[in-house]
N, C-alpha and C positions, 0 to 999 in steps of 0.2 A: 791411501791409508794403510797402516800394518793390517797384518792379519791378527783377529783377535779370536783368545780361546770364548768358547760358551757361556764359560762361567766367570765373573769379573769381578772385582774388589772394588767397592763404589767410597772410592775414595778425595774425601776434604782436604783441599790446603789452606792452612791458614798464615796468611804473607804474602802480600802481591805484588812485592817490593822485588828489586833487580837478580836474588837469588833463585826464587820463583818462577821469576822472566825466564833467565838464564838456562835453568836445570828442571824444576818441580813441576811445572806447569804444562812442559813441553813434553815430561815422561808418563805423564799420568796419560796423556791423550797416545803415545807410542805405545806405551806398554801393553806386551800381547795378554794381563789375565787382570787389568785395573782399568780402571775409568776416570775422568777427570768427574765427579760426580759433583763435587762442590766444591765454592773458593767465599774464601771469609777473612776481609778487610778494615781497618776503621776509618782509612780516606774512601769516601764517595765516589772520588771523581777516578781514583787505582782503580776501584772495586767495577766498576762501569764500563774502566776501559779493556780489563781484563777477561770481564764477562762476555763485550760484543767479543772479543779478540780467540777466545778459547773456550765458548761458546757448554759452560758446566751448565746443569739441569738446576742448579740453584748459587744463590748469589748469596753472604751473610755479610751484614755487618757486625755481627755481634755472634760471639764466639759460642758465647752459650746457650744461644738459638742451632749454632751450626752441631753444637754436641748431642744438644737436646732429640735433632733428625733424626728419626731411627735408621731412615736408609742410610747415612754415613756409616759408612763399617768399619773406618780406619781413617786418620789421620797424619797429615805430613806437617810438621810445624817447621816452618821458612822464616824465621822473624830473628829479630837480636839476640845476642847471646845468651845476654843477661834475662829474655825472656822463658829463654829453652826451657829451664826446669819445671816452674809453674804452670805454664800451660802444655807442656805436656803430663803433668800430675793431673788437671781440670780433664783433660781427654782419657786419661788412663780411669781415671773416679768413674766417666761415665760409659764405662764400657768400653772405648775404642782403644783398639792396638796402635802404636803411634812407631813413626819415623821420622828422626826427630833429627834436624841439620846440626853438624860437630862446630865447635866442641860440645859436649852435652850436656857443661854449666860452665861456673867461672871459678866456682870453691867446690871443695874435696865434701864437706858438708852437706851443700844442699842433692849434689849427688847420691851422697849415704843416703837422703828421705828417698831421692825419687826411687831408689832401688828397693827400699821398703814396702814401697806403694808397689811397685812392679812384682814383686815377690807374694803381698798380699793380692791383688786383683788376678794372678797367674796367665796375663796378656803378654804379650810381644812387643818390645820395646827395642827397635836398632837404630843406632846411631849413623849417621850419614857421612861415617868415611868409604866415599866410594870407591877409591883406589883400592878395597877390596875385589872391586868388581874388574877391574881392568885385565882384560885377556893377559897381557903377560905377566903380570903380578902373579898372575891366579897359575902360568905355569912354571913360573918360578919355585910358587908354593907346595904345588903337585911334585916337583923335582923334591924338591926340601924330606918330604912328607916320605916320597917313595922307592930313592934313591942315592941320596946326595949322604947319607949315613952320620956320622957326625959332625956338627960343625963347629968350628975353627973362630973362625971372627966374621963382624959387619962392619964395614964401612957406610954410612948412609949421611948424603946429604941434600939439602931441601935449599936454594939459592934463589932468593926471588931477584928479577930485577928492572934496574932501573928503567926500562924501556918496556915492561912488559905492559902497561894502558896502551901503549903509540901500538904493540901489534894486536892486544885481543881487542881493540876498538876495531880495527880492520875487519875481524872475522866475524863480531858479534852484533846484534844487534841494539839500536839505542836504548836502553832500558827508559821504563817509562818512568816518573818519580811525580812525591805529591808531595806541596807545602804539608797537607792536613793528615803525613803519615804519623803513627804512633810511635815516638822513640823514648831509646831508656834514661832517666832523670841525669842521668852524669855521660860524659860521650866518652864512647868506648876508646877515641885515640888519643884521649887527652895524656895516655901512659901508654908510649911505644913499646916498653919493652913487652907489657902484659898482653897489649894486643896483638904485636905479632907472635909472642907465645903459642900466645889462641888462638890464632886464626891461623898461623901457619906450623908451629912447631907442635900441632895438634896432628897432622896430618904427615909430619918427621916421623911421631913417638907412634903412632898407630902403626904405620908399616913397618916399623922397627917389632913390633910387638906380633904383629901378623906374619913375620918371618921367621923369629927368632925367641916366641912365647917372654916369659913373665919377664919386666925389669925389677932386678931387686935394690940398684945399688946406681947414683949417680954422682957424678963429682963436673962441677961443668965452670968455665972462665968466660967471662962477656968481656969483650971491647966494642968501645963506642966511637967512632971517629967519622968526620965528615958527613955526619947526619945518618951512619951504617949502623948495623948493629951485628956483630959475628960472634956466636953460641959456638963454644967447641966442648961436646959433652963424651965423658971416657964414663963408659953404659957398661952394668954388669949384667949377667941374663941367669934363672935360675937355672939354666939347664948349662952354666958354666962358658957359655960363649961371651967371648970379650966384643966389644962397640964401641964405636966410634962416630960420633953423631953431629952433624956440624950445619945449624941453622943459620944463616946469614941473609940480611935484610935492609940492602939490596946491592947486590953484585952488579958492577959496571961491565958486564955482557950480558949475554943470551940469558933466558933460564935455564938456571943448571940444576937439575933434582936427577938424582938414581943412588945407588950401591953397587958393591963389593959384598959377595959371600961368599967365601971359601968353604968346603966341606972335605967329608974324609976322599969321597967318591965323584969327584965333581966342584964344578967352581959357577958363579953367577955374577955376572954383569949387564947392568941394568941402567938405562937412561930415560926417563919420566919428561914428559911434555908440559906445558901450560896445558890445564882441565881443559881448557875452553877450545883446545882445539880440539877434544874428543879424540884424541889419536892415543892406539895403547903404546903403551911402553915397548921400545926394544928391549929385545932381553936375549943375552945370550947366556944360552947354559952348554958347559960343555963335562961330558961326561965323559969320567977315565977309563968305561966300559967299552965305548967304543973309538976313545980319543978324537970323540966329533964334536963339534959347537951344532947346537940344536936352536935354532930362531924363530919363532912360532909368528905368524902374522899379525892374530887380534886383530880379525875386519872390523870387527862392532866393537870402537871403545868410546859407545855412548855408555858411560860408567852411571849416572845416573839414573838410566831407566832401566838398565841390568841391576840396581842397586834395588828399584822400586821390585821390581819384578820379583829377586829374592825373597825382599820382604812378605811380599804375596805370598807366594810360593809357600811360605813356613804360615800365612795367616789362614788361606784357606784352605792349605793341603797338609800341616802339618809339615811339612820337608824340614829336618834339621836344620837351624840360621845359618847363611853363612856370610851374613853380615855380624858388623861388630854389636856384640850386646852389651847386658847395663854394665857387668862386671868390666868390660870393654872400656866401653865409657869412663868408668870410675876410675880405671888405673887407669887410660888417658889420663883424665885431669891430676891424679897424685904424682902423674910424672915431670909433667909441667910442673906444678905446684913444688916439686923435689928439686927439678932445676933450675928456678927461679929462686930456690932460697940457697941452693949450692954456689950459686952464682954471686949471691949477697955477702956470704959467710964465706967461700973458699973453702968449705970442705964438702965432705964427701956428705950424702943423704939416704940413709935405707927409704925406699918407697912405700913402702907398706907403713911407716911410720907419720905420713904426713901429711896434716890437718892444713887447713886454712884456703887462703885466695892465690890462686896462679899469679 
């Protein structure tokens, strides 16, 4: 077992479903300053087998028994997209600070409430792009921040592909599944384009944004061919850095995700793994200080439970976030939301301008 601190954040998942399995469930029991304290399901037979399996102090089926617990401190919500918003408002209403899996809705709108509610309650609310957390993301960012002086342009791209089930099967375990789970009234992939928006180009626009601050401006072209889908979006940044952003779903190779950052002082190359292998990112940073490429290891890129631990970290010590928050979240989804209608219309989109459904 980790070594854990004294003092620990007794925290609820609600979703016991493969996401859970995968990342939630397994960080809450690592994490050295949280607890797996509760898990709360509507299938019976999930809820039962997650509880012999990861063995929490208490078991819900019912959501608003598990908020109602006073010992729950905090909440992770693991579930559908389309559930994220609402039931992270139900947990924020009743006190708990919540960590809530990305994307953090599906429309620009219901995000404006949840941020309301986040604003009026004065809790902590971080979204679950973990690739904040990943050791070399994080000293790419350091470079960015303390070094690298002004920057130039981004290349970033996110490439799932077509092979990637045949090897995270390998590595991962069988996720458990139930006829009697609770799913959302319309199915998320009935519209490829939107869901892999959200599901992947959610985790494109966030590290764009966690390198290279505000998008103001997007102009982006889809092609669709032999069942592919490839996003080439020209990103404008308020801080004048030009982008280049190019989400493609599914590449007949490997998975291919990293960047290109050029700066005044220095340059950044970057190659991003499949989540699932837990492996941080190569990164090389070379600095025109000492004209050396600088390549940091990242032992620990369980990004997940660095992710929860953060959260901690800022719930029961107050520590600055340094995950993504609601502002976070929100220009996520206005970004998507920008390049899915840039992509409809063929022009250009100010972000800060735009309403509606990703």
């Amino acid at each position: 077992m980790p070594t854990k601190d004294a003092r620990r954040l007794r925290v609820g998942v609600l979703g016991c479903g493969p996401i859970a399995q995968f990342a939630h469930l397994e960080s809450a029991v690592k994490a050295r300053n949280a607890d797996l304290y509760a898990i709360c399901d509507a299938a019976p037979d999930l809820l039962a087998r997650m509880g012999a399996t990861y063995e929490p102090t208490k078991a819900y089926a019912d959501y608003d028994a598990m908020l109602a617990d006073p010992e729950v401190e905090a909440v992770v919500v693991a579930i559908s997209d389309s559930f994220h918003v609402p039931m992270a408002i139900r947990a924020l209403e009743a006190g708990k600070p919540v960590l809530c899996e990305k994307p953090l809705g599906v429309n620009v709108e219901e995000v404006e409430a949840l941020k309301k509610v986040v604003e009026r309650t004065g809790l902590t609310l971080q979204v679950g792009h973990m690739k904040r957390f990943d050791p070399g993301l994080e000293a790419a960012e350091k470079f960015i921040q303390t070094e690298m002086g002004q920057m130039l342009s981004l290349k970033a791209w996110y490439c799932d592909s077509t092979h990637r089930y045949t090897m995270t099967d390998a590595v991962q375990p069988l996720p458990i599944t139930s006829k009697l789970a609770r799913k959302p009234s319309e199915n998320p992939k009935a519209d490829l384009r939107r869901y892999f928006m959200l599901a992947h180009g959610s985790h494109l626009v966030d590290t764009a944004r966690f390198l290279c601050g505000e998008i103001t401006e997007v102009r982006a072209r889809l092609l669709e061919r032999f069942g592919a889908y490839s996003w080439f979006v020209e990103t404008s940044f308020a801080n004048g850095v030009l982008g280049h952003l190019d989400l493609t779903v599914a590449v007949r190779m490997d998975w291919f995700e990293g960047f290109q950052l050029y700066g005044e002082n220095g340059s950044i190359i970057a190659k991003t793994y499949n989540p699932w292998y837990f492996k941080s990112s190569d990164v090389e940073i070379f600095s025109e200080k000492d004209a050396t490429y600088h390549r940091p290891l990242g032992a620990d890129g369980h990004f997940f439970r660095r992710q929860l631990e953060g959260f901690t970290d800022t719930v029961l010590n107050g520590v600055p976030q340094r995950g993504a928050n609601i502002d976070d979240g929100l220009a996520s989804v206005r970004a998507m939301a920008a390049i899915a209608e840039s992509a409809r219309s063929g022009k250009s989109v100010r972000v800060a301008d735009m309403q509606g459904a990703v």
